[in-house]
N, CA, C and O atoms as a MOPAC input file, in Angstrom:
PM7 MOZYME 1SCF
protein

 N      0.85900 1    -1.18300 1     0.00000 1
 C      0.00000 1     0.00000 1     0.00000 1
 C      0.89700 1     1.23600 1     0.00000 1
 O      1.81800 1     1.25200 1     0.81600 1
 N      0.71700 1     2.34900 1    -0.88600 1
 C      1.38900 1     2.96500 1    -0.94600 1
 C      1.08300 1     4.66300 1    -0.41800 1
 O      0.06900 1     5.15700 1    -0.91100 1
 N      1.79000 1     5.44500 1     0.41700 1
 C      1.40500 1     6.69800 1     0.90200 1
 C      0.08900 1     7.30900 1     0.44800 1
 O     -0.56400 1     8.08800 1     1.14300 1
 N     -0.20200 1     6.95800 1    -0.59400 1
 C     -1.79500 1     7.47500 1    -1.30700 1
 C     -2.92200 1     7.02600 1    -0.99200 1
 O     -3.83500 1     7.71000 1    -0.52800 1
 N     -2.96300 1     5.75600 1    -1.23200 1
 C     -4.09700 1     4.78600 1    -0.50700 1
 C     -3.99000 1     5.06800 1     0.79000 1
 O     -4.98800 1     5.36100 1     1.44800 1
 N     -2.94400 1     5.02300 1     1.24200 1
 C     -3.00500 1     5.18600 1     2.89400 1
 C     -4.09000 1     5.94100 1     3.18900 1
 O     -5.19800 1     5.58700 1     3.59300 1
 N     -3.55600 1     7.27800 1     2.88700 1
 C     -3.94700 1     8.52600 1     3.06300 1
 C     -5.47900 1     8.43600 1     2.99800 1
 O     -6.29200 1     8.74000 1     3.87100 1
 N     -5.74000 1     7.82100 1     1.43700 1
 C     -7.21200 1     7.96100 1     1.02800 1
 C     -8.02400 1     6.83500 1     2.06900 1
 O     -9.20500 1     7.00500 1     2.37300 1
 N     -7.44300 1     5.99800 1     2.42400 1
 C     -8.60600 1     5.36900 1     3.22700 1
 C     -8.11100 1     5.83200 1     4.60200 1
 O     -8.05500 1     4.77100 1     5.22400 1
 N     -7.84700 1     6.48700 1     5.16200 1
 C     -7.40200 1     7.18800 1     6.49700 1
 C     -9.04100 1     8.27400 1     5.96300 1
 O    -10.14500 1     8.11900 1     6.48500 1
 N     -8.77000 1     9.13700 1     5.01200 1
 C     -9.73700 1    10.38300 1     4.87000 1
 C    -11.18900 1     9.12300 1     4.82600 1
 O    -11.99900 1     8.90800 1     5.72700 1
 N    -11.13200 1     8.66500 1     3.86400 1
 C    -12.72700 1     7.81200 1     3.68400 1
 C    -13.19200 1     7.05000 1     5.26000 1
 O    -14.37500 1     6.73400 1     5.38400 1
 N    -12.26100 1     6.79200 1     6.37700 1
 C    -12.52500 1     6.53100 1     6.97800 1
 C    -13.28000 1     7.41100 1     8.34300 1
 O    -14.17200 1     7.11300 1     9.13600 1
 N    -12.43000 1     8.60400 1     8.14500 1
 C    -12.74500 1     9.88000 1     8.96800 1
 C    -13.80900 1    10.57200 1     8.38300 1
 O    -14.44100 1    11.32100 1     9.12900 1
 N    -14.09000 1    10.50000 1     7.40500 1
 C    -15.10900 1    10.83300 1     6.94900 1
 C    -16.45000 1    10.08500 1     7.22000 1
 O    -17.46300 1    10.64400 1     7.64100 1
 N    -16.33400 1     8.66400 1     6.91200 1
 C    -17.23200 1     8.18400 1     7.57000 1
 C    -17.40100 1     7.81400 1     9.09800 1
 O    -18.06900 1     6.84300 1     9.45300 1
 N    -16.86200 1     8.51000 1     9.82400 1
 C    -17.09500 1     8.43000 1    11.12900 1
 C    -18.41200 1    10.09000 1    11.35000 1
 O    -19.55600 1    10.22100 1    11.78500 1
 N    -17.22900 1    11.14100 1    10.68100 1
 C    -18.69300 1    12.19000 1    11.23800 1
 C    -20.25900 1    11.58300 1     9.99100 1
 O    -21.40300 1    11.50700 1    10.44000 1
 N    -19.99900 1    11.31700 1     8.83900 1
 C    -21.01100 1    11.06800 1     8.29700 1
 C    -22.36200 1    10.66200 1     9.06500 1
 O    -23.41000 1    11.30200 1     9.13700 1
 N    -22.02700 1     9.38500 1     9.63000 1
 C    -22.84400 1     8.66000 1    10.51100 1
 C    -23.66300 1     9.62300 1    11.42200 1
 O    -24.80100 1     9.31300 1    11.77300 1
 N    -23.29500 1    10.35800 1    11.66100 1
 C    -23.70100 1    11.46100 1    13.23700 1
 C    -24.33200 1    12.38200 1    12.27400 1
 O    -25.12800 1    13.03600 1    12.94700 1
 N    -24.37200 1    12.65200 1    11.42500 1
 C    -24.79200 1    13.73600 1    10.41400 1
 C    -26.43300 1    13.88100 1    10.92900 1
 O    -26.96000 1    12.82200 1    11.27100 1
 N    -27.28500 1    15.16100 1    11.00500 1
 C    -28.60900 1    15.25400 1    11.33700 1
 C    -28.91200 1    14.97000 1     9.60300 1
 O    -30.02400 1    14.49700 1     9.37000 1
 N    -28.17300 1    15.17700 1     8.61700 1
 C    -29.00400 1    15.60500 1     7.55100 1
 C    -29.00400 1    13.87000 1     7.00600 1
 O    -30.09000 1    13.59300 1     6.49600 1
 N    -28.32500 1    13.06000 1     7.01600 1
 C    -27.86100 1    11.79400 1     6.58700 1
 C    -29.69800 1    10.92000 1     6.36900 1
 O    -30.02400 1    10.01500 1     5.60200 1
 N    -30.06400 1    11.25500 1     6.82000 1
 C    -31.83700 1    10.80700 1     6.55200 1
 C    -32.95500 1    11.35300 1     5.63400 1
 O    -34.02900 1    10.97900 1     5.16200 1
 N    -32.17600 1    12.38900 1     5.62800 1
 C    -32.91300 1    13.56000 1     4.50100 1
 C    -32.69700 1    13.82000 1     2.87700 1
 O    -31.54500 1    13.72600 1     2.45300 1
 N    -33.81700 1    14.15800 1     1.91100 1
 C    -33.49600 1    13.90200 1     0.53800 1
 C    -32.57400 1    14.48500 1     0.51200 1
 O    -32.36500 1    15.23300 1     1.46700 1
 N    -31.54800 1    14.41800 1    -0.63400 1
 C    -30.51500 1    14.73800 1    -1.47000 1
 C    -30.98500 1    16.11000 1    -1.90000 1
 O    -30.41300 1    17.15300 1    -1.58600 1
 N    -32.32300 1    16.00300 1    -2.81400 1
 C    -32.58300 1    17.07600 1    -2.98200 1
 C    -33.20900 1    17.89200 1    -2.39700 1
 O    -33.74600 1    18.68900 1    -3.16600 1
 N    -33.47800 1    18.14800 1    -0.89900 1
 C    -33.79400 1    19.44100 1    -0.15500 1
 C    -32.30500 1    20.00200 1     0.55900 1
 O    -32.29200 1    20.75400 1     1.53300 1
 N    -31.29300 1    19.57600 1     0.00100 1
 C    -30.00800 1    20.00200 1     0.23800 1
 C    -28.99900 1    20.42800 1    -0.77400 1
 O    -27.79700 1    20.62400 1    -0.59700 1
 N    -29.71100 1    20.53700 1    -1.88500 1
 C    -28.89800 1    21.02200 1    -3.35700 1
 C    -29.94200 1    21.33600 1    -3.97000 1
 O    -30.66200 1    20.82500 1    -4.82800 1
 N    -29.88800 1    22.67700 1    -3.12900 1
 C    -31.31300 1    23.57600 1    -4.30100 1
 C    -30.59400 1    25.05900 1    -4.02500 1
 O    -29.60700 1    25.40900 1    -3.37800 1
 N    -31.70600 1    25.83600 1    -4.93900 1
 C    -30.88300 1    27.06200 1    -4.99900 1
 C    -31.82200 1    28.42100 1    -4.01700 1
 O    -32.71800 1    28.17800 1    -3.20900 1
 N    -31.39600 1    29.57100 1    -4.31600 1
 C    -32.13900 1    30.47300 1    -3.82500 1
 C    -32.45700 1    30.91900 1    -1.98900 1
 O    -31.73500 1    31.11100 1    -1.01000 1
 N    -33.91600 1    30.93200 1    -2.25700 1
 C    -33.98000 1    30.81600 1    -0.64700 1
 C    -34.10800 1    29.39800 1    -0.11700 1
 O    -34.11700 1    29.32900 1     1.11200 1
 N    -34.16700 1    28.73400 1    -0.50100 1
 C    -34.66400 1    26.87200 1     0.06200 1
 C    -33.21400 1    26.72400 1     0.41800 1
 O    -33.05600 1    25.71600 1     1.10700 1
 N    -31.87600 1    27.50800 1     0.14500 1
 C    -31.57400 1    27.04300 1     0.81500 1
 C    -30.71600 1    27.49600 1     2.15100 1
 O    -29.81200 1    26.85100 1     2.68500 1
 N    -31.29300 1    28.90000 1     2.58400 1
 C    -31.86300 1    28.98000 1     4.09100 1
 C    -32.56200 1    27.71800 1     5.20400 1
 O    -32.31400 1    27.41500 1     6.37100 1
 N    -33.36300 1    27.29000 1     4.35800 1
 C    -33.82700 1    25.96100 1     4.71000 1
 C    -33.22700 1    24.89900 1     4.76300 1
 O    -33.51100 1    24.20600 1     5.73900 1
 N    -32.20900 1    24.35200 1     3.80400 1
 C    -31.58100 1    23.19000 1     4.00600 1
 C    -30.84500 1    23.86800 1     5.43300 1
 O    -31.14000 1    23.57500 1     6.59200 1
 N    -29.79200 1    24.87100 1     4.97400 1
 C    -29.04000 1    25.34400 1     5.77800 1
 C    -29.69400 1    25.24100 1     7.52400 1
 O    -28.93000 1    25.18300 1     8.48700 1
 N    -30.71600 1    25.23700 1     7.61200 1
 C    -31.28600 1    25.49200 1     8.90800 1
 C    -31.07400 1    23.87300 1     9.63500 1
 O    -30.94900 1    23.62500 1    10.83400 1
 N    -31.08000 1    23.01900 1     8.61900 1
 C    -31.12900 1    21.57400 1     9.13600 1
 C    -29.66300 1    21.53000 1    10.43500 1
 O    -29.56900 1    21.07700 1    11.57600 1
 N    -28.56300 1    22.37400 1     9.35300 1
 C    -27.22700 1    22.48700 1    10.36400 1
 C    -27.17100 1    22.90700 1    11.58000 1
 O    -26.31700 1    22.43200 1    12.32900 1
 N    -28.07200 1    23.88700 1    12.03300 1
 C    -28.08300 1    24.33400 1    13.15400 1
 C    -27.32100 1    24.10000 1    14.65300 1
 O    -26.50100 1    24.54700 1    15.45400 1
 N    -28.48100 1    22.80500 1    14.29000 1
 C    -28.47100 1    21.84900 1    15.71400 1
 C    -27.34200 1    20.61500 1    15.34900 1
 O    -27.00000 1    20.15700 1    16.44000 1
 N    -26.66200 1    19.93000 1    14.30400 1
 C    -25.77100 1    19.48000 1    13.61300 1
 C    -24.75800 1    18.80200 1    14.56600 1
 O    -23.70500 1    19.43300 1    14.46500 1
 N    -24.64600 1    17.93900 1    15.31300 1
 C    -23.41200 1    17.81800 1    16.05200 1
 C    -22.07300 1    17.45800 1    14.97800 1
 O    -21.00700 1    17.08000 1    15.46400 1
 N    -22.18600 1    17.56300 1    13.98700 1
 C    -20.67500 1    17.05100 1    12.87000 1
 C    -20.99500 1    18.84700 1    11.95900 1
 O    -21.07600 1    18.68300 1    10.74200 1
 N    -21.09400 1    19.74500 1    12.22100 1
 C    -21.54200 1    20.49900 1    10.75500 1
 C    -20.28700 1    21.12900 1    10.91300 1
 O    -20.12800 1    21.92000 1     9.98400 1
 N    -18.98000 1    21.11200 1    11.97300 1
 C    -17.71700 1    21.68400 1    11.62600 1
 C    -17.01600 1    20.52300 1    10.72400 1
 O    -16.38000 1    20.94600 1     9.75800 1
 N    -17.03700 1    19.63300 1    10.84600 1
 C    -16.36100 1    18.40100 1    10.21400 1
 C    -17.19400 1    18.31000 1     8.43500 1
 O    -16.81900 1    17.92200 1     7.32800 1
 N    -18.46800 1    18.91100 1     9.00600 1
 C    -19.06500 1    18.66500 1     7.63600 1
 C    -18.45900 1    19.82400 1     6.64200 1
 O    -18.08100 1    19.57200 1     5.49800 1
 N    -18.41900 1    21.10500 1     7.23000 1
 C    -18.20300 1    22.29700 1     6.54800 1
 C    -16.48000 1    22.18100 1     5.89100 1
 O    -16.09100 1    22.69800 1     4.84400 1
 N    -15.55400 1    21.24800 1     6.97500 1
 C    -14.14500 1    21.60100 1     6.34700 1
 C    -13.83400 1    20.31900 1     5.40200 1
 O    -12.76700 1    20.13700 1     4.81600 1
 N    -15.26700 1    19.23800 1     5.35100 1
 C    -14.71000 1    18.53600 1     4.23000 1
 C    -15.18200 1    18.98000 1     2.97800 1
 O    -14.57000 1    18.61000 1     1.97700 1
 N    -16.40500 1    19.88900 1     2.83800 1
 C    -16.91900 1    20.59400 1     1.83400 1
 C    -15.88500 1    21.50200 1     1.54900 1
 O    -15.75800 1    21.74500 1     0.34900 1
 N    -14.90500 1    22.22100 1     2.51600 1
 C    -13.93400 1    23.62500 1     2.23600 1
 C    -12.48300 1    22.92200 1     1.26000 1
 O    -12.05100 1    23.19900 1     0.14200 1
 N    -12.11400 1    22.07300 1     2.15400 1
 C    -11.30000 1    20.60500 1     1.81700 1
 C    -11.34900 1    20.40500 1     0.51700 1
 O    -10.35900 1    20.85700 1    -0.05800 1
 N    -12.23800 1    19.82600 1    -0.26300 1
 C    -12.64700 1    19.19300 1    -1.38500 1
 C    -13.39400 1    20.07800 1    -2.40300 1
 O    -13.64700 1    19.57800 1    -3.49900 1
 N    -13.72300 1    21.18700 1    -2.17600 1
 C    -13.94000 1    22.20900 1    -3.05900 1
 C    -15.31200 1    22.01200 1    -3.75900 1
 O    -15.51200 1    22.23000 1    -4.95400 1
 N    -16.53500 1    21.42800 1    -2.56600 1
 C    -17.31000 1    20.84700 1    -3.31000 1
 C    -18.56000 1    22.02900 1    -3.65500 1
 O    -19.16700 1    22.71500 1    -2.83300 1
 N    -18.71400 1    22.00800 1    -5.16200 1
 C    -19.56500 1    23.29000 1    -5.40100 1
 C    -20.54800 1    23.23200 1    -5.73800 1
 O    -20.80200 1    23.95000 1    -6.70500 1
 N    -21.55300 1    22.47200 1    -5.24200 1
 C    -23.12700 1    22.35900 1    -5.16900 1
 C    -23.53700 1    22.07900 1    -3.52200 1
 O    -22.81000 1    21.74100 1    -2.58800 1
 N    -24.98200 1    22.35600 1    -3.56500 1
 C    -25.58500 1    22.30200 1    -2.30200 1
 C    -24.82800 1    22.70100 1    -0.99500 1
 O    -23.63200 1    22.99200 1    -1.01200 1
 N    -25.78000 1    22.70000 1     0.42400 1
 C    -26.08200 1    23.47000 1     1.42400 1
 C    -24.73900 1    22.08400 1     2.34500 1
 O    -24.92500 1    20.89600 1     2.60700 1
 N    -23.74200 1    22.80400 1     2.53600 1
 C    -22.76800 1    21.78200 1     3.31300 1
 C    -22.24700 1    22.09700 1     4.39000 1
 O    -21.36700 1    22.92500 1     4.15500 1
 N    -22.35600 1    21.78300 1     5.89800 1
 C    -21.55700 1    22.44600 1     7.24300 1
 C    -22.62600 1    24.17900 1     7.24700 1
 O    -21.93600 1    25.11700 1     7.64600 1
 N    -23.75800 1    24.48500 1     6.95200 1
 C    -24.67900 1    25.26400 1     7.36100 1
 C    -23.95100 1    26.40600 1     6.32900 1
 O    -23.80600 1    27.51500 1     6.84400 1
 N    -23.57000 1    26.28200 1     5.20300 1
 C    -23.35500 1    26.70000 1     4.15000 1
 C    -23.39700 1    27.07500 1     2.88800 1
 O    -22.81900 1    26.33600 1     2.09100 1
 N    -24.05400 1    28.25800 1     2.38200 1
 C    -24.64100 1    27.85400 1     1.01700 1
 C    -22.87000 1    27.77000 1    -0.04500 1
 O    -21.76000 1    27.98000 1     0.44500 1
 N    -23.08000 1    27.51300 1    -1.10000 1
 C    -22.56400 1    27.60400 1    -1.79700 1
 C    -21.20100 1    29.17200 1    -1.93300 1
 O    -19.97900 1    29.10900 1    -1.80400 1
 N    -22.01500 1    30.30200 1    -2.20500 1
 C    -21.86200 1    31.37300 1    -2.46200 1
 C    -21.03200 1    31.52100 1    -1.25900 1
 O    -20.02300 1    32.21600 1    -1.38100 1
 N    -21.29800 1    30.95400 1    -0.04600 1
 C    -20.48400 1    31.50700 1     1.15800 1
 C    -19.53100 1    30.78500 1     1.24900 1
 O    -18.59500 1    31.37800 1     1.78500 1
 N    -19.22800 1    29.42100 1     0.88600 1
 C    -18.00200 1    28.36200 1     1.13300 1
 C    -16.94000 1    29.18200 1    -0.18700 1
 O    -15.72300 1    29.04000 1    -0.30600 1
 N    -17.77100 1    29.95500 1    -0.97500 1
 C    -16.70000 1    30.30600 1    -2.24900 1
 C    -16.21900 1    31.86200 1    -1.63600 1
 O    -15.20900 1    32.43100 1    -2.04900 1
 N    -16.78800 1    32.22000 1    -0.97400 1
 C    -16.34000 1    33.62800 1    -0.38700 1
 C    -15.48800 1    33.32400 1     0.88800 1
 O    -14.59100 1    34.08200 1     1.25500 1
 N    -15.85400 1    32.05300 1     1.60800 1
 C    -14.91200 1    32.05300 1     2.58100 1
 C    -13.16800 1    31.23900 1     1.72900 1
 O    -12.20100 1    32.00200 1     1.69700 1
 N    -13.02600 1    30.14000 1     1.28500 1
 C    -12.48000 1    29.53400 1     0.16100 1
 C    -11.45100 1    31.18100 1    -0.69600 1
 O    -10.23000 1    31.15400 1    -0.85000 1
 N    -12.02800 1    31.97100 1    -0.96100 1
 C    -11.08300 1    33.77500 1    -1.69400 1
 C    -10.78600 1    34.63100 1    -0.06700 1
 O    -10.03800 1    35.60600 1     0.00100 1
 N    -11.28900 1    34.23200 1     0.77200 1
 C    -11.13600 1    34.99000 1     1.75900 1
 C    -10.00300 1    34.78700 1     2.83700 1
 O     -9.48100 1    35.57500 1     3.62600 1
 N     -9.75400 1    33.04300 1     2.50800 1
 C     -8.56100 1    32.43300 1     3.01200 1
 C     -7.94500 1    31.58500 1     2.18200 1
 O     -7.90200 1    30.46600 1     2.69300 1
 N     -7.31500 1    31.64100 1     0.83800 1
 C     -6.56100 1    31.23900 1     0.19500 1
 C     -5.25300 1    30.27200 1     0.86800 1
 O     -4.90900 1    29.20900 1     0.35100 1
 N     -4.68100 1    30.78300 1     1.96300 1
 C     -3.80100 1    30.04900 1     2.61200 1
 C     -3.96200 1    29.05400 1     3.65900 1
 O     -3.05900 1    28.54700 1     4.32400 1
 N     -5.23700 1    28.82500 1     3.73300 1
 C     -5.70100 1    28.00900 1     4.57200 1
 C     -5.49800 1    26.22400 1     3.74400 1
 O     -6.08100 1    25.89600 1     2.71000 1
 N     -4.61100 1    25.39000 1     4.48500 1
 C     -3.91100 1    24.26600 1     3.93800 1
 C     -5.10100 1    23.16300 1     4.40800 1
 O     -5.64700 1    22.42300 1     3.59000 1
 N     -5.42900 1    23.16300 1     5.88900 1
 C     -6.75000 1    22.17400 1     5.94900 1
 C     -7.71100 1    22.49000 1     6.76800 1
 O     -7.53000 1    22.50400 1     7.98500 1
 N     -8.95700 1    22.81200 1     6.15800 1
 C    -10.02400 1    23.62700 1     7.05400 1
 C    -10.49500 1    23.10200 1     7.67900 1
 O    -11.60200 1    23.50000 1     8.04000 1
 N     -9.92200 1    21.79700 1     8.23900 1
 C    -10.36600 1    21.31600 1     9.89200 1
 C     -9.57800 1    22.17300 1    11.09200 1
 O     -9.94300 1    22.95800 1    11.96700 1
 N     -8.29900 1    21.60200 1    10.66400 1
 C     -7.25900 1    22.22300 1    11.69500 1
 C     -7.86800 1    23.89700 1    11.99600 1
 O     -8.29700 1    24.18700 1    13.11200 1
 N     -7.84100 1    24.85400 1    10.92900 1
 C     -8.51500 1    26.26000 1    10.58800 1
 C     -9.88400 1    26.41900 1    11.66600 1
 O     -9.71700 1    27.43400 1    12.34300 1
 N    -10.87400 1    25.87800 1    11.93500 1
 C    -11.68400 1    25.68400 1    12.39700 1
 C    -12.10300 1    25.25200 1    13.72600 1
 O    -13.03900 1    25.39800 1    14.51200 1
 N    -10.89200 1    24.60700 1    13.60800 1
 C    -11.34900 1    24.12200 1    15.39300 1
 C    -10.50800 1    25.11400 1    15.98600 1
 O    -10.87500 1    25.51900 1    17.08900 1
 N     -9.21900 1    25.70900 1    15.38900 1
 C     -7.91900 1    26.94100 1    15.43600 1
 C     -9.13300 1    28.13900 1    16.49900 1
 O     -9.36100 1    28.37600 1    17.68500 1
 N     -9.61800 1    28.59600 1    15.11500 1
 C    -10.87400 1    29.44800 1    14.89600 1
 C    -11.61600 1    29.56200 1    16.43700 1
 O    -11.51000 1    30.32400 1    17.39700 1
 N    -12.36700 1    28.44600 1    16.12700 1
 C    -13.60000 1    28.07300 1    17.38200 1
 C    -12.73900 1    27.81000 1    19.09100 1
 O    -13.10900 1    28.27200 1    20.17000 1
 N    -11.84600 1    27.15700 1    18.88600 1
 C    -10.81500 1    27.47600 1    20.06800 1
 C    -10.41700 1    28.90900 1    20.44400 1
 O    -10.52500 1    29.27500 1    21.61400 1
 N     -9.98400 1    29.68800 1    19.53800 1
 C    -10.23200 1    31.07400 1    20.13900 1
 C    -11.36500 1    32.07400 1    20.69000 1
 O    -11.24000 1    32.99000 1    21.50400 1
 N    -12.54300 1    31.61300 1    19.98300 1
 C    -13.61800 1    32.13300 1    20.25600 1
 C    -14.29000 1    31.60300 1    21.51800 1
 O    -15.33200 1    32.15800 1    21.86500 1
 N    -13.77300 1    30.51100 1    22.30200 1
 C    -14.23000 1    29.77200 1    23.48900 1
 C    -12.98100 1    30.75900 1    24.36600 1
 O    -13.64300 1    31.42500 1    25.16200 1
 N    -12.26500 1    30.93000 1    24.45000 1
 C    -10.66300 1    31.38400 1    25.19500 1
 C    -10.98300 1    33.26800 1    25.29600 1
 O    -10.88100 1    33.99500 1    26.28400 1
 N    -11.39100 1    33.62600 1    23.86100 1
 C    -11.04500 1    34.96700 1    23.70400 1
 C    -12.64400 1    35.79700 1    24.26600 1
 O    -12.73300 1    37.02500 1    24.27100 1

């Protein structure tokens, strides 16, 4: 097995650990990849979310550019994504983040 695979089933695995915990994981596909205001609404599902930081930095992570991800529309993961260009992995970034905001 070589450093790549590693890697990739290390991520597929961490990934499916928050997956599981996901509030939205029961819910259509499509009330979570729509446009406009609906998706205020998907977005609202995140709220209460116990994974929606894990959800948001694998959407930031992977550059994924459809639907409502980590209480996120689209438009905002691409404004945050130009807003921190140097950001290498938006988990670490995030919990960085939210650790200061508990401290500060």
């Amino acid at each position: 097995m070589d450093g790549t695979t590693a890697h990739s089933e290390w991520a597929d695995d961490s990934r499916n650990s928050w997956v599981s915990k996901a509030l939205c994981r029961t819910t259509d596909p499509d009330d979570l990849f729509v446009a406009g205001a609906a998706q205020r609404k998907a977005a609202a599902i995140c709220r209460h979310c116990p994974v929606v930081a894990e959800c948001l930095a694998d959407a930031l992570d992977n550059q994924m550019e459809f639907g409502v991800w980590g209480g996120m529309t689209e438009r905002q993961r691409r404004a945050l994504l130009k807003q921190h260009p140097e950001v290498g992995s938006w988990s670490e970034f995030l919990v960085t983040r939210r650790n200061r905001r508990k401290t500060g």
